[in-house]
N, C-alpha and C positions, 0 to 999 in steps of 0.2 A: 504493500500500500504506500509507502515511505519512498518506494521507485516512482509508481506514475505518480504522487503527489509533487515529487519534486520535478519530473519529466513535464509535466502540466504545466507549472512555470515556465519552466522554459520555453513552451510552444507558446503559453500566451505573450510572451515577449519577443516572440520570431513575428505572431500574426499583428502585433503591432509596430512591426517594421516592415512588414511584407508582404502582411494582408493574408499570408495562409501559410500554413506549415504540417509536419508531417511528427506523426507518434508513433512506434511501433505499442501497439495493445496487449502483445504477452509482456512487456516487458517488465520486471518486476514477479513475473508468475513462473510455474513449473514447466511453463508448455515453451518449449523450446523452438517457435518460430518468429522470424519476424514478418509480421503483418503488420502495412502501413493503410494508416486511416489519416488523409490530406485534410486538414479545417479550412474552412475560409466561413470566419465568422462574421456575424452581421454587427453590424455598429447598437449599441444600447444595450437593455438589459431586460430578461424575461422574452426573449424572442423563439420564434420556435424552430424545430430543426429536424434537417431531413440527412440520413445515412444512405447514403447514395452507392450504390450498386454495379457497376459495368457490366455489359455484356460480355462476350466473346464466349459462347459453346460450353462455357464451366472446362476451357483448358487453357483461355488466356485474358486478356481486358483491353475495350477500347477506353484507352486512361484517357482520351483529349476528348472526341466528341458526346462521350459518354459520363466522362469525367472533368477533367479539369473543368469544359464549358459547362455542365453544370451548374458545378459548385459554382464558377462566378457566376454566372445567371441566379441563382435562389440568393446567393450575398446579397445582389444589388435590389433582389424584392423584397429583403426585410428579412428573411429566411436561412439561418446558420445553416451550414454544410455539410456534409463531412462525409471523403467522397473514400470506400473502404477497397482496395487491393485486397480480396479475400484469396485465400488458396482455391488455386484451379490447378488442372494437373499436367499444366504448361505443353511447350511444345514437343519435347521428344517422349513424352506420354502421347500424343497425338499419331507422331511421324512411327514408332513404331509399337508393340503389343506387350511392354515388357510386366504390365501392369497383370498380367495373366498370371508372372509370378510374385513379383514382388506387390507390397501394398500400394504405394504411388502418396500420392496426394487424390480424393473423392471425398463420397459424401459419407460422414456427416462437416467435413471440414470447415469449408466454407461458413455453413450454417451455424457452427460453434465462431466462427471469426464476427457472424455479424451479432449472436447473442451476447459478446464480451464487449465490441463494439456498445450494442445500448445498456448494457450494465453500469461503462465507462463513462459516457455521457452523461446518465443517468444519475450518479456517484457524485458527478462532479460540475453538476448544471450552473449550480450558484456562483462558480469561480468562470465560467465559460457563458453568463448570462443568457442562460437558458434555462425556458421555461419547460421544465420535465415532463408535464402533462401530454405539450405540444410536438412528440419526438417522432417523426412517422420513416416511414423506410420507402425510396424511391429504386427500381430497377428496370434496368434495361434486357431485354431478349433472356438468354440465360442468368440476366441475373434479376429480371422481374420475376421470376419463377423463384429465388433466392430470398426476394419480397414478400411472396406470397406463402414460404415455410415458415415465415416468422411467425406468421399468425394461425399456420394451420399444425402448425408442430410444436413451437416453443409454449409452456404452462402462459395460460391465462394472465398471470400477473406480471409477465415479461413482454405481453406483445406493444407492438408501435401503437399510437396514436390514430392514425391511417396509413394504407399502404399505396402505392403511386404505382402498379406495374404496366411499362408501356411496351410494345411490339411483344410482349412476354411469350417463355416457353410455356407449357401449364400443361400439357400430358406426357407419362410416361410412358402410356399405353395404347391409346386408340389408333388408329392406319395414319392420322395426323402427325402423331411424336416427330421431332428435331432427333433425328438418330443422335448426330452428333453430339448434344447437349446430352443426351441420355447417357452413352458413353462416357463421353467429359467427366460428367457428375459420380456416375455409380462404377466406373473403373472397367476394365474387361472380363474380367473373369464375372461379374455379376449382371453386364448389363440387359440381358436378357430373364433375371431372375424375375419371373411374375409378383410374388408378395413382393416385392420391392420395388416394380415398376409399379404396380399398383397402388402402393402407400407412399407417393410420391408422386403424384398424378393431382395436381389441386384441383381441379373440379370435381374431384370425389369426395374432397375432406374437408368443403368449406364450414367451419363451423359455427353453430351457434352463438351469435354476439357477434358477428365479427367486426372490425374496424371497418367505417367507411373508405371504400374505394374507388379509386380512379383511374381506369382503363381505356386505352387507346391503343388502337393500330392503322393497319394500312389494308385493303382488301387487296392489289398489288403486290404482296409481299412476298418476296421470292425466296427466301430463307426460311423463317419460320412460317406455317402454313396459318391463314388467319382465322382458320376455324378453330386453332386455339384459344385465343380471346372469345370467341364465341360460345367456347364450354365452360369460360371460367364466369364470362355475363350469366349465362345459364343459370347454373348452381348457386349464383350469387341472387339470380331474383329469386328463386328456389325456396331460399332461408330468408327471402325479404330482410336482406343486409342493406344500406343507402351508402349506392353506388352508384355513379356515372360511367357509360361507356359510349366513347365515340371509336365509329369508324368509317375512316376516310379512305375516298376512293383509290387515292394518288399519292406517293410518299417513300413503299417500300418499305425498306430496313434498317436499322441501323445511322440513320439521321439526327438520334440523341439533341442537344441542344446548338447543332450547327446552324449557322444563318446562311449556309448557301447547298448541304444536303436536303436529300426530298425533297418534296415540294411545295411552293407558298400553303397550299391547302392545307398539309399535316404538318409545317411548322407552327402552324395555330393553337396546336396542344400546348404551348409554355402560359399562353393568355388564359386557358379554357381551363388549366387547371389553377394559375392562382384566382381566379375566377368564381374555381369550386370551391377551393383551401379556405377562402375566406369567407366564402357561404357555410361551409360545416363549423367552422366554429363562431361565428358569429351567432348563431342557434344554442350556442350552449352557455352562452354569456345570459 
């Protein structure tokens, strides 16, 4: 505790010279990785904040369109950041199969890096002027699906605020599944294991209470198939959870918060969600 207390200092003294800075989250713990969670926090105090997620297949991360632009985009709306480099099982788990023997890096990894993530944050709101209520988790493609384990996996009194997952992965089972992502995530020797593609398929497991969310994709989308968003809308009006989903004609993949990917029409989701953000809790004031 006595490591990231003192670690904490230090970033808030980096992010007021810099505007944003980087922590590793085991540090100070038993777990022997480093995983980096980037802040770019918003000016003032009690503001709210999102743990931001990259795509890339759960075996690598798009850190600039996905990430850094983010994180500044939510800074400059009011909105603290904190954009997480989770373990994915990189690229020479990709390029060849060695994961057949050895463990690798999979799931539940990732999913332990983003619950440490909001423990951390969480721990330590008051010093990083943040209002702990307000902590929700935003992802992209495979890590929108990283989004949406927080609330369908982690206990009750750990999940986000709301969850933001856009172009997201969401089955591990139907003829829809992102092979790649599936692999990515559950490693080779398992990716084919039915109970485990099946308990790791969010349209199955939306539960009860969940956080209000906010889903968008592309019908154009060439990577992930967009009938996935379609099963996670599904199951979500199912359990009459209050959620918004759009989906646009034009846009693709993987567009994240760039100002000249996809296209004008689903660059629109950055408006359409503070939009939302500010409508859900406005209602609870």
């Amino acid at each position: 505790m006595c490591n990231i207390r003192q670690t904490l200092v230090v970033l808030l003294s980096l992010i007021a010279i810099n505007g944003s800075a980087q922590v590793n989250i085991w540090d100070g713990t038993s777990v022997r990785h480093r995983v980096e969670l980037t802040s770019y926090l918003a000016k003032g105090k009690g503001n709210p904040a999102v743990i931001v997620c990259p795509g890339g297949s759960y075996f690598w991360h798009d850190m600039e369109g996905e990430g850094r632009l983010v994180g500044e985009w939510l800074q400059s709306q009011g909105i603290s950041a904190f954009v997480l480099r989770y373990r994915t099982a990189y690229v020479p788990a990709f390029i060849t199969h060695y994961r057949l023997v050895f463990r690798g890096k999979r799931y539940p990894d990732g999913l332990n890096d983003l619950r440490q993530s909001l423990r951390l944050i969480r721990r330590n709101a008051d010093e990083l002027g943040i209002d702990s209520t307000r902590i929700g988790v935003m992802g992209f493609s495979a890590g929108g699906h990283l989004a949406m384990c927080s609330v369908e996996i982690l206990p009750r009194n750990e999940w986000p605020a709301f969850v933001v997952p856009i172009y997201p992965v969401v089955t591990m089972s139907a003829p829809c599944v992102h092979k790649r992502s599936r692999r990515g995530l559950l490693g080779d020797s398992r990716e084919h294991n039915r109970q485990l593609c099946d308990s790791l398929s969010m349209e199955q497991h939306v539960p009860e209470g969940c956080p209000p969310v906010f889903l968008t994709n592309c019908k154009d989308d060439p990577i992930v198939n967009y009938h996935n968003s379609e099963l996670l809308d599904s199951a979500l009006t199912a359990k009459g959870i209050p959620h918004r989903y759009i989906q646009y004609k034009t846009g693709g993949h993987g567009f994240g918060a760039s100002p000249v990917k996809g296209t004008e029409e689903c660059r629109a989701w950055r408006q359409e969600f503070i939009s939302w953000f500010k409508n859900i809790f406005s209602k609870t004031k």
